[in-house]
C-alpha angles and dihedrals in degrees: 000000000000135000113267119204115233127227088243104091098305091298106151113240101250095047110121103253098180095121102054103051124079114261125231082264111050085045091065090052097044096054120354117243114265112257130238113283146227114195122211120161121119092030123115110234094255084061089034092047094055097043104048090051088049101046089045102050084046092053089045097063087041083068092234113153105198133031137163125238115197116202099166135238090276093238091133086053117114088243107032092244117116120232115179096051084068095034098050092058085039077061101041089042088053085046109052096145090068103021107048094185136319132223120207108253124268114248098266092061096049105295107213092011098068149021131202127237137230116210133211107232 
């Protein structure tokens, strides 16, 4: 059995490789761990309303501090405007003893289609 070389900078494959790898740690530093999620596109606000008070007040008495809440962009909408985005702040602004602020999602969990919450625990 030969040595093979690797695609990572001629290493060999069994090399050990540990150090050079982040550890569990320095990830989470680097990028935060994407929180749990509730998931509304495609729903019509009556669906997306009941679900959003009942995720959050679940994730509430899990103890979980942030969660992303992902309404879309509304390009499926009739009208190409999107609805739940505004609607869900609307919601989190009328409910600040479970929701403490929100932020709007960074690009890789959905960007303009999505914000993140901030619970109050």
């Amino acid at each position: 059995m030969g040595r093979h070389k690797s695609r990572r900078g001629g290493k060999f494959d069994n090399d050990d490789d540990e150090f050079d790898r982040p550890q569990p740690e320095e990830q989470d530093l680097r990028r935060p761990a994407r929180p749990p999620e509730i998931f509304l596109r495609m729903c019509r606000w009556d669906e997306a309303h009941r679900r959003l008070d009942q995720q959050v007040r679940a994730h509430v008495r899990q103890g979980r501090r942030e969660i992303l809440v992902v309404h879309g962009r509304g390009q499926g909408s009739p009208d190409g405007q999107g609805v739940l985005g505004s609607a869900v702040r609307e919601w989190c602004n009328a409910h600040r003893d479970l929701v403490i602020e929100w932020r709007s999602a960074p690009p890789s969990w959905g960007g303009d289609g999505a914000i993140v919450l901030t619970l109050n625990v």
